[in-house]
C-alpha positions, -999 to +999 in steps of 0.1 A: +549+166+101+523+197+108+523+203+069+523+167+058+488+163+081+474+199+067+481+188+032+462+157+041+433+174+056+432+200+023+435+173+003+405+150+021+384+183+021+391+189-015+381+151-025+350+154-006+340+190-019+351+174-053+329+141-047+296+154-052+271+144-078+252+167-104+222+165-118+213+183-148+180+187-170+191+199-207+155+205-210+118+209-197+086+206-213+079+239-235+049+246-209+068+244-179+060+283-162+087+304-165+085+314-129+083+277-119+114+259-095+124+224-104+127+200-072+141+164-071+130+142-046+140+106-040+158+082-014+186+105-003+153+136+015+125+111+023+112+117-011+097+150-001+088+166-030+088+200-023+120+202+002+139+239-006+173+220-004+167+203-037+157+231-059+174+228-089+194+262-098+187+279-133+218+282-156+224+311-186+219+282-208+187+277-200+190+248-183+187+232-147+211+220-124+222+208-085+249+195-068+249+178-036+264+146-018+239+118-015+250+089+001+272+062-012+244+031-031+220+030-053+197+062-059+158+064-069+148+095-074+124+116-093+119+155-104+089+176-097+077+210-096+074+211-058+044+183-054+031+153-063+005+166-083+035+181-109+051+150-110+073+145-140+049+128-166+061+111-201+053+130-233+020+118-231+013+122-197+018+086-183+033+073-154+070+072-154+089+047-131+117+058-105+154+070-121+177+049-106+214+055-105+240+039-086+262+065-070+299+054-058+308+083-044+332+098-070+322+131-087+291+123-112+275+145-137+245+133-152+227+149-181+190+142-180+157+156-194+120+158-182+088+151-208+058+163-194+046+175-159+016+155-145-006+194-136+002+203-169-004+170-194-037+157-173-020+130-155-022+096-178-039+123-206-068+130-185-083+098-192-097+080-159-089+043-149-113+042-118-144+013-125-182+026-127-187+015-092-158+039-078-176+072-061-164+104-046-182+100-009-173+137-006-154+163-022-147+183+007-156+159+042-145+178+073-119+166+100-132+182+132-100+164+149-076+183+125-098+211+117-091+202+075-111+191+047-099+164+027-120+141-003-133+109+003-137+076-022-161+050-020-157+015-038-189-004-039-186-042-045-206-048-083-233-058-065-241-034-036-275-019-061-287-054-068-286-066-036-297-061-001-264-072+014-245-058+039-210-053+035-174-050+050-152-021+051-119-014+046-101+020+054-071+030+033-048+061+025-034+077-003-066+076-022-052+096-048-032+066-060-059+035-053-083+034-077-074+059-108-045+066-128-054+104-139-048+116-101-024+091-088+010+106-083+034+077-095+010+053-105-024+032-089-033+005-068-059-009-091-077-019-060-116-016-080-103-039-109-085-064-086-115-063-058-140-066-091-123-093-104-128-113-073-160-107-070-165-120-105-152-153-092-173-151-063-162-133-034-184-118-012-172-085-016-160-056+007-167-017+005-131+004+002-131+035+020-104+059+003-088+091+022-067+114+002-035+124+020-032+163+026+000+168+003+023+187+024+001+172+060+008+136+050+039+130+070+019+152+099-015+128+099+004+095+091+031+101+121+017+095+158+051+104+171+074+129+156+109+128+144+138+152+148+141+154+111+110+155+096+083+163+123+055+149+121+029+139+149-007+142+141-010+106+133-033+100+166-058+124+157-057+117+118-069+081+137-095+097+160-109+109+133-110+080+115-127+055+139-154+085+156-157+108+126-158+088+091-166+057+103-199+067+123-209+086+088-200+056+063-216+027+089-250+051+095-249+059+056-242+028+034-249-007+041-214-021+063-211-045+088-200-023+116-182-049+142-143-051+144-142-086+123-157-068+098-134-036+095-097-034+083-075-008+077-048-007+052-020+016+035+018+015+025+052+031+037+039+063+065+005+046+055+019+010+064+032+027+097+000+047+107-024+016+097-003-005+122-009+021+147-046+027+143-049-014+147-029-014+178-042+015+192-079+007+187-081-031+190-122-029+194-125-012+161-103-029+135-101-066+128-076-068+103-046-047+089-024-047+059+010-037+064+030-030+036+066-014+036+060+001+069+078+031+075+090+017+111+123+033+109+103+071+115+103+064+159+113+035+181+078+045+201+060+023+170+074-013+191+073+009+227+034+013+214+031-024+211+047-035+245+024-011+264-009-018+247-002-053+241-029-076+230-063-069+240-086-087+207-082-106+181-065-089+150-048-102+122-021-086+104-008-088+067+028-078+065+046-073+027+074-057+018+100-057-008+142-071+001+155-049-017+131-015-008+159-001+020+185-017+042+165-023+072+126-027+057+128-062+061+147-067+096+126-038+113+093-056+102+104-084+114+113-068+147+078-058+146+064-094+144+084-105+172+071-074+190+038-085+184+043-123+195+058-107+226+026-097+238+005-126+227-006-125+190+005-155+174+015-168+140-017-174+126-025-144+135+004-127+114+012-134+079+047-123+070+054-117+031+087-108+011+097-110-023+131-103-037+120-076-065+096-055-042+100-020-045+089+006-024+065+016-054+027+018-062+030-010-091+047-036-065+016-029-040-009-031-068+006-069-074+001-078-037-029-061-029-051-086-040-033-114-018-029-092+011-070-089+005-077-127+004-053-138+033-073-108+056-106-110+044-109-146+025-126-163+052-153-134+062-175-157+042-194-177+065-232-185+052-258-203+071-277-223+051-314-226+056-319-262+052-296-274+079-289-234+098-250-246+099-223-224+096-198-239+074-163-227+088-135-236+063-094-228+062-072-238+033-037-242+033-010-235+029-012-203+007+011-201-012+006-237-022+026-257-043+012-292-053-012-300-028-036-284-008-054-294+023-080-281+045-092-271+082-130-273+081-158-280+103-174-297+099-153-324+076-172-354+072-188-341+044-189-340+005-189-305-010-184-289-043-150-273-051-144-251-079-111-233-094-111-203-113-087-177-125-089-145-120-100-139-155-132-162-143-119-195-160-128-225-141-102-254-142-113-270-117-145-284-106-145-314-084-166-329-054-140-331-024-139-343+011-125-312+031-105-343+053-084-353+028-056-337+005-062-319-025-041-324-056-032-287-078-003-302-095-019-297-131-025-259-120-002-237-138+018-217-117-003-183-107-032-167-089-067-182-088-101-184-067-113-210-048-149-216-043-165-244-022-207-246-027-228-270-006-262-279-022-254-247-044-251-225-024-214-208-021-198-210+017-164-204+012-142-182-012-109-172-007-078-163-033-051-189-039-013-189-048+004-215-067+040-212-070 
């Protein structure tokens, strides 16, 4: 009986040493250093690009390889050079999507090769995506809270020279990857064409503030609470500095509308998580937050921080995230918004957004960003006009819509001008309304447009629609 279990346990321990997977790079760009270590990073270490147990081993043939045991489900995963910034590029230089491979947990060999490094090929071939009205605020700003330097990027709505108005502002992460391709790390937000494109159809238009993350100090500045895996725990005074550092300087320096309705904060995955924080934690500064693919999972301490602080001003948050981006994205935000009505937000104070084929990946924020934008900031546009000094407040719903839409507006009893555009600036729609009664978009194609209502010319109300 003793040898029948040892033989078991051999055999077990063989089939586990046995079930492994390896990954192997027949070969490298010709420019890749000769000195240079070949990392992967995916799902299966927090895709940290740079992590020392996931250095690919050099063989005699001149080729790269490791083995390890990831778990069991489907793998996303990419190579690098030990950073973003040597991302694995196409020949060309362009953006390459995640590998994906679905691991069953027998032995795997997989034979792969790299095209071009991202450092060495000039990102999408050195040729920048970011609009005219995209700005470095500063190359090297200083972070007295975390004694660091980091760059700074300013959008400017198209109008901000040819006008004396004053603006909102919205604070987000990960500059790298919001405005331009040539130094986004796995692709770009597109948030000056999307924010442009609005403003071509009318909307009042809001100033972006862009922080770079610090590379190898993101998880640090994005984390208020550590973890026993991957540390962390700056996240507080990444905030501080935030709200009594860079915001003083941007509100004292460019034309903003400083109060809390006015100011939102935004960011995805460790920026989704430390966004939610900064909101939370300083209720008197930020109106609004978007959410997306929060990194709850990282402490328990992100609901405890809710419970404690509860609800002490009006905020409104935008959550989005992706059904298939991990097994508990979905269930933990949700855990979240139940945390938050706990303490008394309520629904209309939350919108909750999931789609079946988001991806925890920049292209699947670049699609929502611009309907994450309208839901938070669609209805800053409140203008008095000077005949009758009435502010013309005005909801629409529901968004998304489907055949009809109706409105919430005071006051009602009125007759105003409604136009439709698409985001291309079409107009399909141009129609005196009744904000009492029902209106009919059944002959709108299914998509993404701008709604305008204009009394006596002048434009009160814009906010971005979704027809589905």
């Amino acid at each position: 009986m003793i040898k029948n279990i040892t033989f078991i346990l051999f055999f077990l321990s063989y089939y586990v040493a046995q079930a492994q997977l390896t990954l192997t790079l027949d070969a490298v760009p010709s420019n890749t250093p000769a000195s240079a270590s070949i990392y992967v990073a995916g799902t299966f270490n927090n895709w940290d690009a740079g992590n020392e147990g996931y250095i690919l081993n050099l063989q005699q043939d001149g080729s790269y390889q490791i083995t390890f045991t990831p778990t069991v489900g489907e793998l996303k995963f990419k190579f690098t050079r030990g950073a973003w910034a040597s991302v694995e590029t196409t020949a060309q230089g362009g953006f390459v999507p995640d590998r994906v491979l679905m691991y069953d947990g027998s032995p795997t060999e997989v034979s792969l090769q790299v095209l071009g490094w991202e450092d060495l090929s000039g990102g999408n071939g050195g040729n920048s995506t970011a609009s005219a009205n995209v700005m470095l605020l500063d190359e090297d700003f200083y972070m007295p809270q975390l004694n660091r330097n980091r760059r700074i990027w300013i959008y400017f709505p198209p109008d901000y020279e040819s006008s004396d108005k004053n603006y909102p502002v919205i604070y987000m992460h990960d500059a790298q990857n919001l405005f331009d391709a040539a130094t986004s790390f796995s692709g770009e937000w597109e948030v000056d064409e999307s924010l442009n494109a609005l403003a071509n159809a009318g909307d009042y238009g809001s100033i972006v503030i862009g922080i770079e993350n610090g590379g190898a100090a993101r998880i640090e500045e994005y984390t208020p609470w550590s973890h026993p895996t991957y540390g962390g725990g700056q996240g507080d005074a990444y905030v501080q500095f935030i709200v009594n550092t860079l915001k003083p300087y941007v509100d004292a320096n460019y034309r903003t509308l400083p109060d809390r309705a006015n100011t939102g904060i935004a960011g995805s995955s460790l920026g989704g998580l430390i966004s939610f924080y900064a909101a939370i934690e300083h209720q008197d500064v930020f109106g609004k937050a978007g959410i997306l693919s929060p990194s709850f999972w990282f402490s328990e301490q992100a609901y405890q921080h809710v419970s404690q602080t509860g609800k002490e001003a009006e905020v409104k948050f935008y959550f989005v995230a992706g059904s298939n981006e991990s097994t508990d994205m979905i269930s933990d935000m949700d855990r979240m918004r139940d945390s938050l009505l706990a303490v008394g937000f309520t629904s209309n104070d939350i919108a909750f957004v999931q789609h079946a084929d988001g991806q925890h990946s920049e292209w699947y924020w670049a699609r929502e960003f611009p309907a994450l934008y309208a839901w938070l900031c669609g209805n800053q546009i409140l203008t008095t006009t000077a005949t009758t000094e009435l502010t013309y407040r005005v909801k629409l719903y529901p968004n998304p819509a489907n055949d009809s839409l109706r409105f919430e507006a005071k006051p009602t009893k009125k007759i105003f001008r409604l136009q439709v555009f698409t985001l291309q600036g079409e107009r399909v729609l141009n129609q005196a309304v009744n904000l009492s009664d029902a209106l009919d978009i059944s002959s709108l194609a299914k998509g993404t447009y701008i709604v305008q209502i204009q009394n006596k010319g002048q434009v009160i109300f814009t906010e971005q629609l979704i027809i589905r």
